[in-house]
MIROGU-708888 format. One record per atom (N, C-alpha, C, CB): x, y, z. Coordinates in steps of 0.1 Angstrom, whole numbers, plus 2048, in hexadecimal, padded with zeros to 3 digits. Glycine has a CB too. Layout:
N
XYZ/...
***
This chain:
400
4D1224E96/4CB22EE8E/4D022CE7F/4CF23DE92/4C5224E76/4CD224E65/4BD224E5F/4DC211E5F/4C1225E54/4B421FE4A/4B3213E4E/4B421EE39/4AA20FE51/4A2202E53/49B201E60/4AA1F6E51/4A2209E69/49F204E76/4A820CE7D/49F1F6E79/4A020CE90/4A9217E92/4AC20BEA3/49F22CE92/4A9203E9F/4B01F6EAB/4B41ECEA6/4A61F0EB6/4BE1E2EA9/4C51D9EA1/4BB1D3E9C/4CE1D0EA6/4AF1CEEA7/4A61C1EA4/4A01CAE97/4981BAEB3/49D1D6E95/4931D9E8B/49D1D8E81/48A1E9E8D/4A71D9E7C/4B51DDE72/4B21CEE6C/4C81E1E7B/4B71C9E75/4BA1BCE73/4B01B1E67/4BA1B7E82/4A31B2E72/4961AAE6A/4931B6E5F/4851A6E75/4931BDE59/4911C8E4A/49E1C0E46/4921DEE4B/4A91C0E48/4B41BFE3E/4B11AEE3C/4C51C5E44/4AD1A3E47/4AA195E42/4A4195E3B/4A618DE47/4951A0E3B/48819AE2E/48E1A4E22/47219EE32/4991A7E23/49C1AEE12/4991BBE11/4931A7E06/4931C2E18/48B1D3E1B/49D1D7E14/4831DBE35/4921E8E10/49E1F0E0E/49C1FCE12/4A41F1E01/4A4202E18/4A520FE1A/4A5218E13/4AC210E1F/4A9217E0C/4B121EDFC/4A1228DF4/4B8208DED/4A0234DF5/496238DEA/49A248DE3/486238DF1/493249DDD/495254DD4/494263DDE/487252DC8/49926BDDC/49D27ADE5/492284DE1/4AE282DE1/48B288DED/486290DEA/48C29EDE0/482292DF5/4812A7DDA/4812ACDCE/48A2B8DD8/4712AEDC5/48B2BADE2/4952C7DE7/4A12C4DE6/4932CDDF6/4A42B2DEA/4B62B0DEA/4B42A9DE0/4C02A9DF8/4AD2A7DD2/4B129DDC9/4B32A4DBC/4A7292DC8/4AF2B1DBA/4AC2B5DAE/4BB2BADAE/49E2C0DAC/4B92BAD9C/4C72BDD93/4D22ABD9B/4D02D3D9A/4CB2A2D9E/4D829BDA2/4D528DD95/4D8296DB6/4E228AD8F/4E327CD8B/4DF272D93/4EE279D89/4E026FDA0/4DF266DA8/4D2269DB0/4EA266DAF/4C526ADB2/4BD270DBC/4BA269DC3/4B3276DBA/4C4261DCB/4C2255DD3/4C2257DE6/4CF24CDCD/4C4253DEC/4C5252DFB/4BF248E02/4C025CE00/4C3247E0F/4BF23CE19/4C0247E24/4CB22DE1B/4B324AE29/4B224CE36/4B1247E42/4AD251E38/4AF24AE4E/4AC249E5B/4A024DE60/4B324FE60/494245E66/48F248E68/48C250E74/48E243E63/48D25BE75/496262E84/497270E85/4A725FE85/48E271E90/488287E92/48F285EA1/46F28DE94/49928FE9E/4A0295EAB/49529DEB4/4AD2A0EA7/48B2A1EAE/4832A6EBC/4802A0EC1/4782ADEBE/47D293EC1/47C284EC7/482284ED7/486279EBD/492285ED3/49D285EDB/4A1291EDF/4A6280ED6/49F29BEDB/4A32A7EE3/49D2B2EE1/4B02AAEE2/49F2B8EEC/4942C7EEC/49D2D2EE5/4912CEEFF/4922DBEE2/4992E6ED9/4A92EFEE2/48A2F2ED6/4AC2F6EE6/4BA2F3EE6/4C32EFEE7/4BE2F4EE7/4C02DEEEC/4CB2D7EE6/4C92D3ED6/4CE2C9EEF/4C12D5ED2/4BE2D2EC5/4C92DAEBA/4AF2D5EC3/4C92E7EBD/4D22EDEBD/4DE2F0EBB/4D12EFEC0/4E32E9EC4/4F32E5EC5/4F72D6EBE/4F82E4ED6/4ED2D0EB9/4F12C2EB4/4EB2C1EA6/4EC2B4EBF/4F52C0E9F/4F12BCE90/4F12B0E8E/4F82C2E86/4E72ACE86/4E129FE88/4F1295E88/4D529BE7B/4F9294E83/4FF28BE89/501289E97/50928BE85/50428FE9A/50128DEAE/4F5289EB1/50129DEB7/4EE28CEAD/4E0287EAF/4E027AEB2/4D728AEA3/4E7276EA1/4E7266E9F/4EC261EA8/4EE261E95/4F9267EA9/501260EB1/500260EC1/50D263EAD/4F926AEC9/4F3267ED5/4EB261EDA/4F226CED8/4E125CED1/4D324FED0/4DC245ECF/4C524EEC0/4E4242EC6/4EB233EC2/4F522FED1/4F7235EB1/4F823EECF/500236EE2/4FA231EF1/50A241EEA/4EE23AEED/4E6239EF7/4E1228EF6/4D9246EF6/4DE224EE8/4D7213EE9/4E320DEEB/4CE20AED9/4EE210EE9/4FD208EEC/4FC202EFC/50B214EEB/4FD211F01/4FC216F15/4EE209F18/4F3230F1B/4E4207F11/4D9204F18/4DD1F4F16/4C920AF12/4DC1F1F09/4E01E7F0A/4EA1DFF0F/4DF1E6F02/4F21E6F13/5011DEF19/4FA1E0F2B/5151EAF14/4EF1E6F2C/4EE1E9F3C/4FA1EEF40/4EB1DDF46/4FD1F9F3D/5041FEF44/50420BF4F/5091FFF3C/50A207F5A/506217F60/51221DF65/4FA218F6D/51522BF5D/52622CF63/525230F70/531238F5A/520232F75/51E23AF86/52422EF8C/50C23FF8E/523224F85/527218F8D/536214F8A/51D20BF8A/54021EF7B/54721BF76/557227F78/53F217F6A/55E225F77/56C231F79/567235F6E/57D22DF7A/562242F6A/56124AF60/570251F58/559255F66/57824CF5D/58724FF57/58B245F51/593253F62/582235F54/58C22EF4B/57C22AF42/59721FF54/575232F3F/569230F32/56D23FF29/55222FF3A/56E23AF1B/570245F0F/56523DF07/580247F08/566248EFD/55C24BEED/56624AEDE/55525FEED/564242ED6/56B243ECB/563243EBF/57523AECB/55E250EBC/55B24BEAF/55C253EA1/550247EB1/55624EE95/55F24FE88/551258E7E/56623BE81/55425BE79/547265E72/554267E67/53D276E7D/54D26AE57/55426EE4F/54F27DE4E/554265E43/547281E4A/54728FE46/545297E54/53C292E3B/541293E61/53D29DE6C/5322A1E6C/5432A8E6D/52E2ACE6E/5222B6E6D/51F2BBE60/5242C1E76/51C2B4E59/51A2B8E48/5092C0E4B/5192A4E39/5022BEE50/4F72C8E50/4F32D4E54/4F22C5E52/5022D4E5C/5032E4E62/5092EDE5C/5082E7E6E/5122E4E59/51C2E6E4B/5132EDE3E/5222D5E47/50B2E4E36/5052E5E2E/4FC2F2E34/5012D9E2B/4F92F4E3F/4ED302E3C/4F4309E40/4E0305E42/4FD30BE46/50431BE44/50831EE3B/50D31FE4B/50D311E32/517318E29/505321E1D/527306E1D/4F8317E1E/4EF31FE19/4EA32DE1C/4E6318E1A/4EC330E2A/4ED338E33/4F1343E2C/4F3334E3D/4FE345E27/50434DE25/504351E18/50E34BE29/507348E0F/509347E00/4FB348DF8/511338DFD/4EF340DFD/4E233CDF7/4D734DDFB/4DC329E00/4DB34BE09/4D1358E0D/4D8364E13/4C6353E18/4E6362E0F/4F136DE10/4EB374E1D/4F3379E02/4EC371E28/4EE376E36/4F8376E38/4E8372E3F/4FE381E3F/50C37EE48/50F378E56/512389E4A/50436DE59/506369E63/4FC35CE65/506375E6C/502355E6D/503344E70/4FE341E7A/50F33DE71/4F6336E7F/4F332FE8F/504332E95/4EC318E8E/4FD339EA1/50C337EA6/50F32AEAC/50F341EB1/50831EEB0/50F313EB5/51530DEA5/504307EBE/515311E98/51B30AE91/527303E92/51C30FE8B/533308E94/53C303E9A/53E2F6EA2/53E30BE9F/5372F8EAD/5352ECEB3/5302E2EAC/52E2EDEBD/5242E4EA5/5192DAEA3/5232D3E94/5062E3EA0/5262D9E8F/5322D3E82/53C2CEE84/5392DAE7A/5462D2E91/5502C5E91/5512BAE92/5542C5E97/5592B1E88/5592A5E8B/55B29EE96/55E2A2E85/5632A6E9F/55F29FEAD/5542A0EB4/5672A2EB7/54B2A6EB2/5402ACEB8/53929DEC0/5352B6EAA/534294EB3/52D285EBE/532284EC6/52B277EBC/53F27FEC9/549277ECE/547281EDF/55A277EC3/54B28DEDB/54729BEE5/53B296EEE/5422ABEDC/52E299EE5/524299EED/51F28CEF4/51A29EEE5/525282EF1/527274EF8/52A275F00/52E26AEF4/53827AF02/542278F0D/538281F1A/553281F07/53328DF16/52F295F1E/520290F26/52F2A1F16/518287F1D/50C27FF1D/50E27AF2F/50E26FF0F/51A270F2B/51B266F37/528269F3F/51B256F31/52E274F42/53627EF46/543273F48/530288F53/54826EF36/557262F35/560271F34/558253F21/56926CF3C/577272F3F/57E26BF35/57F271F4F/58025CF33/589258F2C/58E259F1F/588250F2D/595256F16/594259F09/58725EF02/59824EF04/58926AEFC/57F26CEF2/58526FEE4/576277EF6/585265EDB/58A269EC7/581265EC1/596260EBF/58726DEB2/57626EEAD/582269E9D/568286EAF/57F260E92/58C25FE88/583263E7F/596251E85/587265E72/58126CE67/588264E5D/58327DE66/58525AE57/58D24EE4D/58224FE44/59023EE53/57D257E3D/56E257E33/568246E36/573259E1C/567241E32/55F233E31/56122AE3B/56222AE24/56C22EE3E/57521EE48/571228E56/58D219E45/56C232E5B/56F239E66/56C237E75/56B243E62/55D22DE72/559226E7C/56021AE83/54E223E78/562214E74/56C205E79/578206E80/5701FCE6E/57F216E7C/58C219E84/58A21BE8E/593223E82/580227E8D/57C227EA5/57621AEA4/56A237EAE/57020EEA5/56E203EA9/57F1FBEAE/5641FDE9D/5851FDEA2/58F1F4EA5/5991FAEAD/5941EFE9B/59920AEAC/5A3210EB3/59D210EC3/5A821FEAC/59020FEC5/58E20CED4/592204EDB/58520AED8/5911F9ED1/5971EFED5/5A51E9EDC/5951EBECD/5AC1F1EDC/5B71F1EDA/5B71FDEE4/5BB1F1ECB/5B5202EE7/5B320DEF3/5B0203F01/5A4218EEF/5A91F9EFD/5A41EFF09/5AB1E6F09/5961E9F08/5B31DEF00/5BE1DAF02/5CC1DAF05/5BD1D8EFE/5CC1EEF08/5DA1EEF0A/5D41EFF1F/5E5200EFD/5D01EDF23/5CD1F0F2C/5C5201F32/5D81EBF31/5C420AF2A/5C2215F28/5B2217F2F/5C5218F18/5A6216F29/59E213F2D/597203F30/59921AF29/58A202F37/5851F6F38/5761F6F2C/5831F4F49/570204F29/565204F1F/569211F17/556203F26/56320AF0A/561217EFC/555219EFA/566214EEC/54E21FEFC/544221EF0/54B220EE5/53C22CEEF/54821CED7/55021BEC9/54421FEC1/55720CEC3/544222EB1/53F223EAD/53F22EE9D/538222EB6/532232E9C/52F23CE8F/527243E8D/52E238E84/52724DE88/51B254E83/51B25EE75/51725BE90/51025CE6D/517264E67/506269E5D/52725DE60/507277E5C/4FC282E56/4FA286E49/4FE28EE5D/4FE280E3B/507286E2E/4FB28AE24/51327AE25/4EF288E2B/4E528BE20/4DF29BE1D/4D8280E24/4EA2A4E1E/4E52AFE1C/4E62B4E0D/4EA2B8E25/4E12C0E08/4E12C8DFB/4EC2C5DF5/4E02D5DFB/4FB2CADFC/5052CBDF7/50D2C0DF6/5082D2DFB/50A2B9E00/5132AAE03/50F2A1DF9/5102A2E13/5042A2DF6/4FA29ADE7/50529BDDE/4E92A3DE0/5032A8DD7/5092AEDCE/5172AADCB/5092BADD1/5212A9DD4/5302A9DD8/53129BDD4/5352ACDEA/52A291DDB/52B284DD5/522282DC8/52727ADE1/519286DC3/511289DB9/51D28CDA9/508296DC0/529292DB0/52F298DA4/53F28DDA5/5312AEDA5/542284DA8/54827DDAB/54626EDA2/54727EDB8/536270D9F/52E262D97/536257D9F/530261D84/52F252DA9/530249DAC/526244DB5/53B249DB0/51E24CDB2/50F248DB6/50423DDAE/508256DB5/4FE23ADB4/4F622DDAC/4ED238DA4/4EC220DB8/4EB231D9C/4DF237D91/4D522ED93/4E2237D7F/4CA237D95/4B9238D96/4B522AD8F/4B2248D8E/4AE21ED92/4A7216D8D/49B219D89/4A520DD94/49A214D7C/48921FD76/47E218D7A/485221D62/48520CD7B/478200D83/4771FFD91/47C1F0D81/480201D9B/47F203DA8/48A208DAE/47B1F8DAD/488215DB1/49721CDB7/49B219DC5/49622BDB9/490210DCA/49920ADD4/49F1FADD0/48F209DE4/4A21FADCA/4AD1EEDC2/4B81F5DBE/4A61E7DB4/4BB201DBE/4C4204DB3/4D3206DBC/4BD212DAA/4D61FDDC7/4E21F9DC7/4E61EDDCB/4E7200DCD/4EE1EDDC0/4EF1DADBB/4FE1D8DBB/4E71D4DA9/5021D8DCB/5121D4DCA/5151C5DC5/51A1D4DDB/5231C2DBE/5261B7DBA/5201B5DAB/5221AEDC4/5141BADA9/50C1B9D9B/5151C2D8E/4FD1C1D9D/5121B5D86/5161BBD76/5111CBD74/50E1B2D69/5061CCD78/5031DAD75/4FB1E3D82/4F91D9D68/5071E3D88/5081EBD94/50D1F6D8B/5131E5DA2/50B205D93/50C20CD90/511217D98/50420CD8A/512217DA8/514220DB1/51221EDBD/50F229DB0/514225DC8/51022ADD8/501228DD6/51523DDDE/4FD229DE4/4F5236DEC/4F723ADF9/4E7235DEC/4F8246DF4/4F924CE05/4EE24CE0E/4FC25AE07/4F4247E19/4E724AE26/4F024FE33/4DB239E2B/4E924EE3F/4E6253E46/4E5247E54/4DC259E41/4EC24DE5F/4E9242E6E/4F3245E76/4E8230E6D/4F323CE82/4FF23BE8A/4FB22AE8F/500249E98/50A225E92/50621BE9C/513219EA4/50020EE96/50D219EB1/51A217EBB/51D208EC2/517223EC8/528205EC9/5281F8ED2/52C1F8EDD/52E1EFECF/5291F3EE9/5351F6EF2/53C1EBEF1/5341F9F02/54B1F0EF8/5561E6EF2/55C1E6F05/5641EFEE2/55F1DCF07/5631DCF1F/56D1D0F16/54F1D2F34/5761D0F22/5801C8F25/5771BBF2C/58A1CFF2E/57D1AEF23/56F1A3F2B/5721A3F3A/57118FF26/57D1A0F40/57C19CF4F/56F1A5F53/58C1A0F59/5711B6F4D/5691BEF57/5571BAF52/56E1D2F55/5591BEF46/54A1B5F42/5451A7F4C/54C1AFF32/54E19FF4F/54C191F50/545194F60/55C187F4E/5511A0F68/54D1A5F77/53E1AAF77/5571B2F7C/53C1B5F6F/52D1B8F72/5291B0F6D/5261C4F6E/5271A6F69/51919CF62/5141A1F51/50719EF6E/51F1A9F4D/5161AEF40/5121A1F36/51F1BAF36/50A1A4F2F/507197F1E/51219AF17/4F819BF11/518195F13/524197F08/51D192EF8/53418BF0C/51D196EF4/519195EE4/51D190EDC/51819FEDD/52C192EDC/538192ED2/543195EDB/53719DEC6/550189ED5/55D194EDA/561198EC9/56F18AEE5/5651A3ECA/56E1ABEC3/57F1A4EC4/56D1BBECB/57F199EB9/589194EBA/59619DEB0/586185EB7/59219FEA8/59B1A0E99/5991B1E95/593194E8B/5A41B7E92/5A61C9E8D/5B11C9E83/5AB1D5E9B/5AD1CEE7A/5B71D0E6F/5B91DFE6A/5B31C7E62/5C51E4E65/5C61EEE65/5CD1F3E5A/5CA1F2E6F/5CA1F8E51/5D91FDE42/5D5207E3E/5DC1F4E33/5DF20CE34/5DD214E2B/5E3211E1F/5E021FE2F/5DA218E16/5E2217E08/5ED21BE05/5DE21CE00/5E7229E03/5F3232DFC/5F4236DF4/5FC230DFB/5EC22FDE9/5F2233DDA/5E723ADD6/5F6227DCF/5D8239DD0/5CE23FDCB/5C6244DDB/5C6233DC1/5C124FDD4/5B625ADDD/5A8250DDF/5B026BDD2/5A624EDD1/59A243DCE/59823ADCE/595242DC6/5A5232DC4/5A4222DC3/5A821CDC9/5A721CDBB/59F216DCE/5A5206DD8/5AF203DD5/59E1F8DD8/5B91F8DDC/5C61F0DDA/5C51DEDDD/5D21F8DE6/5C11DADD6/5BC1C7DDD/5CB1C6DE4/5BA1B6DCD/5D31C5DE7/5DC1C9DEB/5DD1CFDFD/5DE1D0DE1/5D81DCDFC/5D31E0E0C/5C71DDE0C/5D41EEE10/5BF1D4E06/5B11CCE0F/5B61BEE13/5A21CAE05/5C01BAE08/5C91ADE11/5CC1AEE1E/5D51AAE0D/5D21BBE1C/5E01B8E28/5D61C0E32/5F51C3E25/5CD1C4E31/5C61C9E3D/5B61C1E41/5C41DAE3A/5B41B4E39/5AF1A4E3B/5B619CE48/5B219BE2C/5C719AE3E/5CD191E45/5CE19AE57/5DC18DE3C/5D21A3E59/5D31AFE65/5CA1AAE6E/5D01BFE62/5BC1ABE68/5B41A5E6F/5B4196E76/5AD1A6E69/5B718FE6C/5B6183E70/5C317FE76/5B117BE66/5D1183E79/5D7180E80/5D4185E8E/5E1182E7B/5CD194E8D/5CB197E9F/5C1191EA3/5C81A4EA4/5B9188E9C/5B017CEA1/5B5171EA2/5A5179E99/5C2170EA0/5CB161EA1/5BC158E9B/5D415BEB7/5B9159E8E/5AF158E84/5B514FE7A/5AB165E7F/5B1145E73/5B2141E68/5AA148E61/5B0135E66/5AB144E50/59F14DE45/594140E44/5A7153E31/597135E49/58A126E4A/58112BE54/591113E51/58712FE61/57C135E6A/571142E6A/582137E74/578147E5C/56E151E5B/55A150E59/575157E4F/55414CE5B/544148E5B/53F151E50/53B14AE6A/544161E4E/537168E47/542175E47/52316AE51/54217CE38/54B18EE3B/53E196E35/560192E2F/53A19CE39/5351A6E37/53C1B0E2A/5351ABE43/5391B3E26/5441B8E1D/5441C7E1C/5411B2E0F/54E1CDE16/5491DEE16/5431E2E0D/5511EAE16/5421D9DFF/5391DADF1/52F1E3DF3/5311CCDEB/5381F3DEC/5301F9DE9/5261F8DDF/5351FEDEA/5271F8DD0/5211F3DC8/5241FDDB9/5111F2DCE/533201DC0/53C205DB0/5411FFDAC/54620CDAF/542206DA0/54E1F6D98/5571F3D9C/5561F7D8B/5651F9D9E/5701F7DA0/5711F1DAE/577201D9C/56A1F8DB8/5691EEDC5/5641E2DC9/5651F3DCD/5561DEDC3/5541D0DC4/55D1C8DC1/54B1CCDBD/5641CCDB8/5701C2DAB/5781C0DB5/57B1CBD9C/57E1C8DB9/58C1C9DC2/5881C2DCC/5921D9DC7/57F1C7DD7/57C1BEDE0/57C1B1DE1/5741C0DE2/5731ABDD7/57319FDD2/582197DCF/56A1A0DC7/58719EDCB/596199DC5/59919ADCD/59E19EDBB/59D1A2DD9/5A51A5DE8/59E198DF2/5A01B9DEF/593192DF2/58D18ADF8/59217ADF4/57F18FDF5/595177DE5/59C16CDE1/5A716ADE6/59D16CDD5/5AC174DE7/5BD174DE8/5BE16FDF6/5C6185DE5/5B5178DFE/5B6174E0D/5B6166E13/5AC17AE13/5A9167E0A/59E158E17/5A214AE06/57B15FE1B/5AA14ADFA/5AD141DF7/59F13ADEF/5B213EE03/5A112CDEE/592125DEB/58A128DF4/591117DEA/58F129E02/586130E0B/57C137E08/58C138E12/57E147E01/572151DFB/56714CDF2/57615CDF2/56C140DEA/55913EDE9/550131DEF/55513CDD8/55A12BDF6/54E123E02/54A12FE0D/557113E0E/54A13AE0C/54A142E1B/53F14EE11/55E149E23/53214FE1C/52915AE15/52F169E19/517159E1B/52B16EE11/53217FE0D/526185E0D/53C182DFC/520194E16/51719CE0D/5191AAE0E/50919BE0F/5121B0E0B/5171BFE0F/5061C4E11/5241CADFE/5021C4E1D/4F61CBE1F/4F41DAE1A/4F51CCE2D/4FE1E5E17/5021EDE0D/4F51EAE04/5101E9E07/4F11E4E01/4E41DEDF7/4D91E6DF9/4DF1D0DFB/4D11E5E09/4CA1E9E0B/4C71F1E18/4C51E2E08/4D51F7E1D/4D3202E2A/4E120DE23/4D61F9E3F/4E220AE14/4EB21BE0D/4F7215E16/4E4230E14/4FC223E13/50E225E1A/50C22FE21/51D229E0F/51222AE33/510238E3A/52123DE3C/506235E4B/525239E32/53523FE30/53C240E41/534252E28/53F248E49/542246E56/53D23BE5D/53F251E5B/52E23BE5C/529233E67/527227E5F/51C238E6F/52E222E52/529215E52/532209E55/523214E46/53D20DE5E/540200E63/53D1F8E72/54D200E61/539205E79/532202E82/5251FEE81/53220AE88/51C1FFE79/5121FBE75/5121EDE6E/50E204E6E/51C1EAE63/51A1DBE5E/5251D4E6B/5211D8E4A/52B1D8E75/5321D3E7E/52A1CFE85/53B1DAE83/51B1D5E8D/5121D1E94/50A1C8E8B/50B1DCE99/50E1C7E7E/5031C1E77/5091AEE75/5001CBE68/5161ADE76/51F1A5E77/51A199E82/52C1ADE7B/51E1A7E92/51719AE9E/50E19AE9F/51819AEAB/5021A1E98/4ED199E9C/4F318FE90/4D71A7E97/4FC18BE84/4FB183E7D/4FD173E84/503188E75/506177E8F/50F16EE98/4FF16AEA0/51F178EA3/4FD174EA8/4EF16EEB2/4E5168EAC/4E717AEBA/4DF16DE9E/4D416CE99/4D9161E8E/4CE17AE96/4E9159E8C/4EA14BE87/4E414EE79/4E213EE90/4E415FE75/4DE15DE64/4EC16AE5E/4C7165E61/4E8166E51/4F116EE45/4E4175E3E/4FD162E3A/4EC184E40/4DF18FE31/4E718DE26/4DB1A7E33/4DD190E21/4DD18EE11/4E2198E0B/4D018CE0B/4EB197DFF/4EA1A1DF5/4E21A6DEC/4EE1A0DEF/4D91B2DEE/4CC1AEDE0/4CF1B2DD7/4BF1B3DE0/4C81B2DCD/4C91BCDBF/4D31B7DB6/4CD1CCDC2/4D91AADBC/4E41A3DB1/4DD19BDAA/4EF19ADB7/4DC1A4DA0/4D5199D93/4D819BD86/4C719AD91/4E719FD87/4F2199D78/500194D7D/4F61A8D6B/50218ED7A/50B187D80/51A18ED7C/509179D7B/522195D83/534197D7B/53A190D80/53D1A4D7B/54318BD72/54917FD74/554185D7D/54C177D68/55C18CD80/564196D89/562196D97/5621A5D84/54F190D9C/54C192DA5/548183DA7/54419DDA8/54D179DA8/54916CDAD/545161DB6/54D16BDAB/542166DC3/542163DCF/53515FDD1/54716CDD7/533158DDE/529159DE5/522165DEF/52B14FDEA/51A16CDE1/51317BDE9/50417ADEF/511189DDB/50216DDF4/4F8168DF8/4EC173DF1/4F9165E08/4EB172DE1/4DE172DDE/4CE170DDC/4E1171DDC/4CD166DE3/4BF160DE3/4BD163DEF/4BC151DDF/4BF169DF9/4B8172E08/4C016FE10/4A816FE10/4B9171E1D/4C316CE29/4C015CE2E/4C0178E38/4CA159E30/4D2150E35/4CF14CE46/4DE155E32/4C913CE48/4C413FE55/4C9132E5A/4B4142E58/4CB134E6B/4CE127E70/4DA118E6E/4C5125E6E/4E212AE6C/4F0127E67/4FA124E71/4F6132E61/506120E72/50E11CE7E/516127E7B/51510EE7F/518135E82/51F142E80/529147E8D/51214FE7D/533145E8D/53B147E98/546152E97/54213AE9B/54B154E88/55615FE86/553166E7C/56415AE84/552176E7E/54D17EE6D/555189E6E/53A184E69/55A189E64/560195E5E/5551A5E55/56B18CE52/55B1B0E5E/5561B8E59/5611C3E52/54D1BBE62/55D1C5E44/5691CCE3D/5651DBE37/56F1C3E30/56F1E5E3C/5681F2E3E/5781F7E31/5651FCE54/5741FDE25/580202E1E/57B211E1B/5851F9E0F/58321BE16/58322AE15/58622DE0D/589232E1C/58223DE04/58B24AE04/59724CE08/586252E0B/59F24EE07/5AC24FE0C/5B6244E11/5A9256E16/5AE239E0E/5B722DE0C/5B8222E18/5C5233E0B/5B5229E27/5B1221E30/5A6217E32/5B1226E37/5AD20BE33/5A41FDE37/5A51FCE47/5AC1EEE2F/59A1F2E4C/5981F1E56/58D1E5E55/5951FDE5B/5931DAE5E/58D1CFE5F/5891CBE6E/5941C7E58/57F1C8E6F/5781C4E7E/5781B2E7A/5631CCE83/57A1ABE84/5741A2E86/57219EE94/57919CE81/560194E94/55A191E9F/559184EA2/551196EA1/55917FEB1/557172EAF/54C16DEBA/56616AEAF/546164EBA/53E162EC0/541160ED4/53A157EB8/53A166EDD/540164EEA/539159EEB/54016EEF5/548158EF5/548145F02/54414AF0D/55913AF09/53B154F10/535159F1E/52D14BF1E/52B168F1E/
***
């Protein structure tokens, strides 16, 4: 579930031919904003559920119960056939239920009633997906839900991981989801300026990470989940393996609320690549978290030298961020899925909209499109935050 597509294969081919998600906000959530930008989903919950469950799930759940559901299908899975005590749910959403959120607080304040949907509660907690998952496919096992603003997906990805390696369970669902495009949530990040400003020539161009004259975000909207099994048990039922999930990195800053640290994107690079018993030569392709602010392209880029060496500019860098927005929670699970169809599908997306060069940003941001019929075996996917937490996935191609 993201802008572009709401199955990998559809995600995937939009983000190869350069499509953007990215457009201008309708006149109800755009007006009075500096930024009137967004990336939606294309995606009606009456689709998927009947009116009272509709009810109880604010669209992040939404998201995030479609996205687990293509996870479950695709992996063939059927737990009836599985110990339901050793399958859990992990996943990472930065704001929660921002739209239930957002109309009650209208509810009250805008049309001064004293009183609210009563499932609000439910339908706003941030654990709420993670909940209605678990309950979906009736998993006893672990259920966490982490809240790391940006990085939040990549932590439940990697912290599942690690759940399945301590022997704990044998499958995760992992993943993200995340809902931020309401009135207020606009606004909040709206007054922060760190949003992209409007292209007068084509507003779906107007985020140009790595570019001299980048200017901001955009927020959007999605979920995407994975399952994550212990191989022997995968290997037992006959599943397809996709990817192993070799490499998890984990840090924190510490020092700034806001500003990055090249420093904790190092040390939470290298993290990765030692729990991949990884060189930085084997890396094939990083995805990058390039949002398309100033100070974070910079940093990143500079945190990317330090790491991978002469390495970083023989090695293509992009940040799809370009053209499917920032789904803040859910986008590391999302450029994490976008990592291994990179691996299957032997191509690298492009960065678009780079068309001034900073000299601060020097790499290979594979500008001129995607990249095909490549030899792609190891990619790094780099998820950084709000609050200072980094989180690094890396995947590598399976020897099934």
């Amino acid at each position: 579930m993201a802008p572009l597509g709401n199955s990998v294969d559809e995600l995937f081919a939009n983000l190869a031919s350069g499509r953007s998600g990215i457009a201008t906000l309708s006149p109800e959530l755009g007006i009075g904003l500096r930024s009137s930008l967004g990336a939606h989903a294309n995606f009606d919950g009456g689709e998927h559920f009947d009116e009272p469950r509709l009810r109880m799930l604010d669209r992040v759940s939404q998201f995030a119960l479609v996205a687990a559901n293509q996870a479950v299908a695709d992996a063939k899975l059927n737990f009836d056939l599985e110990r339901r005590d050793r399958c859990g749910v992990s996943v990472g959403t930065g704001m929660g239920g921002a739209q239930t959120t957002d109309s009650g607080y209208r509810t009250l304040y805008a049309e001064k009633s004293d009183r609210i949907k009563p499932f609000s509660v439910i339908a706003a907690m941030s654990n709420a997906p993670a909940a209605w998952i678990g309950i979906q496919y009736a998993l006893s096992g672990a259920n966490l839900t982490y809240s790391t603003a940006c990085s939040s997906s990549a932590v439940a990805i990697g912290e599942a991981a690690l759940r399945i390696r301590s022997g704990e369970v044998d499958i995760m669902l992992a993943g993200g989801t995340e809902a931020p495009l309401t009135f207020g949530m606009l606004r909040a990040w709206d007054a922060m300026r760190v949003m992209a400003s409007v292209d007068p020539n084509d507003p779906t161009a107007s985020c140009r990470p790595f570019s001299r004259n980048r200017s901001g975000l955009v927020l959007a909207e999605g979920a995407g989940f994975v399952v994550l099994e212990e191989w022997e048990h995968a290997m037992q039922r006959g599943a397809v393996i996709h990817a192993e999930l070799c490499g998890y990195g984990l840090s924190t800053d510490s020092g700034h609320i806001t500003r990055p640290s090249v420093e904790g994107q190092v040390r939470t690079m290298r993290a990765a690549l030692a729990s991949a018993a990884c060189s930085p030569d084997e890396i094939d392709y990083v995805n990058a978290h390039g949002t398309a602010t100033m100070q974070n392209d910079a940093i990143e880029t500079a945190a990317l030298k330090s790491t991978f060496g002469d390495r970083a500019y023989r090695m293509p860098v992009s940040s799809t961020k370009s053209m499917h927005g920032h789904l803040l929670g859910a986008a590391g699970a999302l450029e994490f899925i976008i990592c291994v169809a990179s691996i299957l599908r032997s191509t690298v997306l492009p960065t678009m909209h780079l068309d001034s060069r900073d000299p601060a940003c020097d790499l290979d941001y594979v500008t001129e499109g995607a990249r095909t019929d490549l030899s792609i075996n190891t990619v790094m996917s780099n998820s950084f935050a709000f609050g200072g937490t980094n989180a690094v996935l890396i995947a590598r191609r399976s020897t099934q």
